[in-house]
DOMIDO-303939 format. One record per residue: residue number from 1; residue in one letter; x negated, y negated, z negated of N, C-alpha, C, CB in turn. Coordinates in Angstrom, 3 decimals, decimal comma. Atoms other than C-alpha are relative to their C-alpha. Glycine has a CB too. Example, Ala and Ser with C-alpha at 12.3 -4.5 7.8 and 13.67 -1.06 7.14 Angstrom:
<sites>
[site 1 "A" [-0,890 1,190 0,000] [-12,300 4,500 -7,800] [-0,900 -1,200 0,000] [0,992 -0,027 -1,246]]
[site 2 "S" [0,820 1,190 0,060] [-13,670 1,060 -7,140] [0,770 -1,090 -0,730] [-0,414 -0,462 1,415]]
</sites>
This chain:
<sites>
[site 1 "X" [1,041 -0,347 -0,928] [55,248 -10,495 -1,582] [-1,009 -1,140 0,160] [0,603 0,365 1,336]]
[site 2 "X" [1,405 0,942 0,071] [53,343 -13,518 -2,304] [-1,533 0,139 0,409] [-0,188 -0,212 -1,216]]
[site 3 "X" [1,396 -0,462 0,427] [50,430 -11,835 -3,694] [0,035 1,129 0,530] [-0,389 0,074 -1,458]]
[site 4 "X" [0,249 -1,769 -0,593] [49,807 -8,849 -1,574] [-0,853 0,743 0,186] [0,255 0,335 1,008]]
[site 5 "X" [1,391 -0,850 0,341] [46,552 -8,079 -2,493] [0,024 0,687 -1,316] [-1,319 -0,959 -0,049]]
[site 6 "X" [-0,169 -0,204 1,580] [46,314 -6,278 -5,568] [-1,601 0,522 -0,204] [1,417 1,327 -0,545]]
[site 7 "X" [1,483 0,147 1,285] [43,395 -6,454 -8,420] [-0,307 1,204 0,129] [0,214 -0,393 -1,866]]
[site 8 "X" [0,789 -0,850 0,674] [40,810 -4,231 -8,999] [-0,029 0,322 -1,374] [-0,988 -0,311 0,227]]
[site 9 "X" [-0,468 -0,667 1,174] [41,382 -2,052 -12,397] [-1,300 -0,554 -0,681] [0,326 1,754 0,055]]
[site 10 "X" [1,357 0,321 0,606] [38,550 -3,311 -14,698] [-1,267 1,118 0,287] [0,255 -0,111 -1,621]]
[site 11 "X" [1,046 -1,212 -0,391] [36,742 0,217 -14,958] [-0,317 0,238 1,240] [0,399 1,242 -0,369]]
[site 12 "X" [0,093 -0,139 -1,341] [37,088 0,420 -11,269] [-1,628 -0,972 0,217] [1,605 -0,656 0,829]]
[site 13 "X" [1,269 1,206 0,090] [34,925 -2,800 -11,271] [-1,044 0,035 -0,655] [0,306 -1,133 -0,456]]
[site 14 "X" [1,120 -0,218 0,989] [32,739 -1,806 -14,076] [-0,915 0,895 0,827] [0,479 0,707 -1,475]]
[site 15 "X" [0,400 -0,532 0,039] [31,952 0,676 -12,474] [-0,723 -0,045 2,041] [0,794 0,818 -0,892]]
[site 16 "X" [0,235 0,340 -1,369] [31,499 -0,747 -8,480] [-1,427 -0,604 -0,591] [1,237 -1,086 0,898]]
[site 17 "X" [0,860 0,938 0,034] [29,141 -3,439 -10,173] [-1,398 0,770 -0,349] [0,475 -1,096 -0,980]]
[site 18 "X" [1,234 -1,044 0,779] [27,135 -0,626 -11,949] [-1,062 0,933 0,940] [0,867 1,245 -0,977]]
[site 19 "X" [0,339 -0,232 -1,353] [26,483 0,976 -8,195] [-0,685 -0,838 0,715] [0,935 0,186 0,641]]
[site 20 "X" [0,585 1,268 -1,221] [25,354 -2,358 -6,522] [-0,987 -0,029 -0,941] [0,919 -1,729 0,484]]
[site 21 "X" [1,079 0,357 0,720] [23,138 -2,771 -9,612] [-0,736 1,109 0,111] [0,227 -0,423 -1,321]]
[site 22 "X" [0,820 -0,589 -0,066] [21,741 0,242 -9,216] [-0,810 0,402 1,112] [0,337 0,617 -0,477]]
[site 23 "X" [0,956 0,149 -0,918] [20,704 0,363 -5,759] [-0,221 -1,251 0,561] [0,196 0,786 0,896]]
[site 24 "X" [1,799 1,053 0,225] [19,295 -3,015 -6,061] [-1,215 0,503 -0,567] [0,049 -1,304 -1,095]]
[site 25 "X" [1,406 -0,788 0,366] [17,026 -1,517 -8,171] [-0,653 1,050 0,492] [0,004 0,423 -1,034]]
[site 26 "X" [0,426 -1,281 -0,521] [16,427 1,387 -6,555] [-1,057 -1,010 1,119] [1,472 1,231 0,732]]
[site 27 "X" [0,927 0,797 -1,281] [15,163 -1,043 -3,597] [-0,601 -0,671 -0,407] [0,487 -0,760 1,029]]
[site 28 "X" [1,308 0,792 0,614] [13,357 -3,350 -5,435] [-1,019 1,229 -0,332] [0,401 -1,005 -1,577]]
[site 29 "X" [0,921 -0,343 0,545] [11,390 -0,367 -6,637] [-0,480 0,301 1,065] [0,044 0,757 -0,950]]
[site 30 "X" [0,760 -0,206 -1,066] [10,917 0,915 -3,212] [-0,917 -0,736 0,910] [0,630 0,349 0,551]]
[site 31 "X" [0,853 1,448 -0,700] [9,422 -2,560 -1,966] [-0,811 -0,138 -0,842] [0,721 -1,497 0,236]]
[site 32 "X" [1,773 0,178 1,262] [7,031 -2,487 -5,393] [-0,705 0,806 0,223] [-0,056 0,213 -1,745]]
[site 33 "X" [0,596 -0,865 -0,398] [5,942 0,457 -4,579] [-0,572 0,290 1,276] [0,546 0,646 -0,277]]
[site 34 "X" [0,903 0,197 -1,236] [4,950 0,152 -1,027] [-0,477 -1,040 -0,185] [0,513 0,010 1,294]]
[site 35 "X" [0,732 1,324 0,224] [3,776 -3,236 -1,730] [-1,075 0,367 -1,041] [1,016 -1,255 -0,549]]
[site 36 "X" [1,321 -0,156 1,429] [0,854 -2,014 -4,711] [-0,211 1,099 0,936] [0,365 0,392 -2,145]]
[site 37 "X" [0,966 -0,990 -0,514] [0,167 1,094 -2,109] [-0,826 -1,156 1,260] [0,972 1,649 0,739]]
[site 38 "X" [0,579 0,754 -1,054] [-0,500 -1,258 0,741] [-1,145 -1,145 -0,740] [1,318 -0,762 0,881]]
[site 39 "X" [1,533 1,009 -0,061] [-2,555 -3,666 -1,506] [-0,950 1,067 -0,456] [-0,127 -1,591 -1,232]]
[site 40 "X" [1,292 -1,273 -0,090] [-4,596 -0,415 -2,487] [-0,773 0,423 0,763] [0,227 1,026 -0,107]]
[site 41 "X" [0,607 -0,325 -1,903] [-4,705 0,157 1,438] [-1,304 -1,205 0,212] [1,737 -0,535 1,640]]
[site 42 "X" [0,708 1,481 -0,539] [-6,433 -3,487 1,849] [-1,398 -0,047 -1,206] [1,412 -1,753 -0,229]]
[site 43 "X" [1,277 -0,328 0,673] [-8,936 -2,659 -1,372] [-0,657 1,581 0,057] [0,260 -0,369 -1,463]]
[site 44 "X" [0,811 -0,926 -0,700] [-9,739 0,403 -0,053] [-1,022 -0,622 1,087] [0,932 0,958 0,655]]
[site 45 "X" [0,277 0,530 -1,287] [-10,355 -1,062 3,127] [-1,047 -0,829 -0,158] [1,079 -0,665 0,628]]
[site 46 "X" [0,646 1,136 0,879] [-12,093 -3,861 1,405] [-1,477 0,389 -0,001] [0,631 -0,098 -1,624]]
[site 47 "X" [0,557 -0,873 0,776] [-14,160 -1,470 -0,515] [-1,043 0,826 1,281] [1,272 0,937 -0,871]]
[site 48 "X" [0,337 -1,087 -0,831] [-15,355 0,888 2,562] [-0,566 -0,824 0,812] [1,029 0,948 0,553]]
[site 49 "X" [0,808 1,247 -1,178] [-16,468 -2,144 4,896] [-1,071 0,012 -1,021] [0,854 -1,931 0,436]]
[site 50 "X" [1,385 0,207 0,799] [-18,997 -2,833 1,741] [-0,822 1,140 -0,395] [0,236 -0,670 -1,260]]
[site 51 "X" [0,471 -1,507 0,494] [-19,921 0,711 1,134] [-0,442 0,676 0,697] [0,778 0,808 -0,455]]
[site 52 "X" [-0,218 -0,848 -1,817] [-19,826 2,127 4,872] [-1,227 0,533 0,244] [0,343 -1,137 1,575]]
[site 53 "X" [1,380 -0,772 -0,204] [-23,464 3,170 5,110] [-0,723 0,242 -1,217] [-0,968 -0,758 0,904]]
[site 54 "X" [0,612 0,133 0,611] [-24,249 3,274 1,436] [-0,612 1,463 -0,336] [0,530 -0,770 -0,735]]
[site 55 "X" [0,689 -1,005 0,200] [-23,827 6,942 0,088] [1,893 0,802 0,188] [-1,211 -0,007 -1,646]]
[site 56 "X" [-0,975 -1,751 -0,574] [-21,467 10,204 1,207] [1,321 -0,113 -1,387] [-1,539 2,285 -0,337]]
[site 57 "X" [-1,111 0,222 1,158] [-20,066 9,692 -2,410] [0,988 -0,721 0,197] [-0,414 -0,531 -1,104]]
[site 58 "X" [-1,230 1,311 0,167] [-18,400 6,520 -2,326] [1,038 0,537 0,884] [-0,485 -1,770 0,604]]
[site 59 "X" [-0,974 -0,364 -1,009] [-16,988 7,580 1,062] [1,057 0,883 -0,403] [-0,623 0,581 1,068]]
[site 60 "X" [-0,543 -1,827 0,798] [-15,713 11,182 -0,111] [1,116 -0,654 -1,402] [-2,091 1,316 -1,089]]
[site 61 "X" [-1,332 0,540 1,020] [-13,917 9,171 -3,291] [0,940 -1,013 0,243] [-0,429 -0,506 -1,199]]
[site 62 "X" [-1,389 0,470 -0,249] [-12,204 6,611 -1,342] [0,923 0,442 1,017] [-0,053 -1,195 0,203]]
[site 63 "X" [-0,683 -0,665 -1,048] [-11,185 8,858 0,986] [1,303 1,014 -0,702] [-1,207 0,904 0,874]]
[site 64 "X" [-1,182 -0,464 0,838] [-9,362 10,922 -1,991] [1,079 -0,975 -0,719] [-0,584 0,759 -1,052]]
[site 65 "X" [-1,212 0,764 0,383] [-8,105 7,941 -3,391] [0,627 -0,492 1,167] [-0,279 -1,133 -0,916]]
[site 66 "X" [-1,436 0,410 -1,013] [-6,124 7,166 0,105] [0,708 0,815 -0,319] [0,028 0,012 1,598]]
[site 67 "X" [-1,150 -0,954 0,229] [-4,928 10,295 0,125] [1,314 0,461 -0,904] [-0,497 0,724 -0,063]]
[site 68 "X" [-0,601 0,091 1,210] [-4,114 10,467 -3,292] [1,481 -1,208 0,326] [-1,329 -0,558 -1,208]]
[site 69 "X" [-1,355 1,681 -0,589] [-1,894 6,654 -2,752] [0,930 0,810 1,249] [-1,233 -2,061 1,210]]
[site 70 "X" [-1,662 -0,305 -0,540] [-0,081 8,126 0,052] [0,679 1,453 -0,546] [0,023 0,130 1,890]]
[site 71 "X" [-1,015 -0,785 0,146] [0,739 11,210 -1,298] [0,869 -0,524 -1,846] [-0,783 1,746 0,208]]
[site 72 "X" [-0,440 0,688 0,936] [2,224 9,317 -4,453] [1,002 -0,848 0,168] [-0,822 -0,522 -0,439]]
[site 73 "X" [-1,094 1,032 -0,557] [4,059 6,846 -2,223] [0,656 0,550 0,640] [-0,296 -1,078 0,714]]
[site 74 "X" [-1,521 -1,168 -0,472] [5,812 9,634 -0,026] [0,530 0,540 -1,576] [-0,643 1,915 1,237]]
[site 75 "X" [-0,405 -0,086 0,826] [6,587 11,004 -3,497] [0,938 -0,818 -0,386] [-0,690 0,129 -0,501]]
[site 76 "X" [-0,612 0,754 0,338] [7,825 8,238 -5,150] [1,346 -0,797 1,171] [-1,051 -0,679 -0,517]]
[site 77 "X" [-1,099 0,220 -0,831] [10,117 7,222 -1,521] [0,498 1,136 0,038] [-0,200 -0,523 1,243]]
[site 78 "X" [-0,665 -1,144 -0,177] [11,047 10,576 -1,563] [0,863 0,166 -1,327] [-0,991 1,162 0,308]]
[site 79 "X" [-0,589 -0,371 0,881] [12,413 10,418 -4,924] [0,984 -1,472 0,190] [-0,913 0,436 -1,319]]
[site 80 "X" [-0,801 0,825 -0,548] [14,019 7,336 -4,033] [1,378 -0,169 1,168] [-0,799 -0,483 0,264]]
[site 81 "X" [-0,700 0,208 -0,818] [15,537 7,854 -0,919] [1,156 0,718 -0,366] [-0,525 0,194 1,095]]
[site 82 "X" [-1,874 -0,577 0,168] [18,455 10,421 -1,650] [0,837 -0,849 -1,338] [0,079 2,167 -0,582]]
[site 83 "X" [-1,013 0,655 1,241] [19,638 8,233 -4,679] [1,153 -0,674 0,670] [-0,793 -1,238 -1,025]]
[site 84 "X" [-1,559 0,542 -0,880] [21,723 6,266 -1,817] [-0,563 -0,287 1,400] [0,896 -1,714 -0,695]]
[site 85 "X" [-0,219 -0,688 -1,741] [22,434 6,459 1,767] [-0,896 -0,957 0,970] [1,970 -0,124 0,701]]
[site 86 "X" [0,895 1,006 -1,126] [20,628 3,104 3,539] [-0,538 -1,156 -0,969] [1,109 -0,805 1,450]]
</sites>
């Protein structure tokens, strides 16, 4: 009764490590991905302070490209989130 812990089976382990590696990645992508919509947010933003009285156009196309960015980034967290639980 020394040792009264007992080892993890290799495959067991192969296959724990293969889980942690994958939702690391999963979260790293979800932090790249809000991080490149939010700097889109800030050159929009950017963009619309220099533009703001120029012409109806500009307005009207960065107003689709927000939209566009968030509906791309709910997308993309939405395809993210059920892969794992928190």
């Amino acid at each position: 009764m020394a040792n009264a812990e007992r080892q993890m089976p290799g495959h067991v382990a192969a296959a724990y490590r293969d889980a942690v590696d994958n939702i690391v990645f999963l979260k790293r992508q979800q932090w790249l991905a809000t991080n490149y919509v939010l700097l889109l947010y800030v050159a929009i933003f950017v963009i619309s302070a220099h533009y703001f009285s120029r012409t109806d156009v500009a307005r009207n196309w960065l107003g689709v490209i927000t939209i566009a960015a968030f509906v791309v980034h709910w997308w993309m967290m939405h395809l993210f989130q059920p892969a794992f639980p928190g």
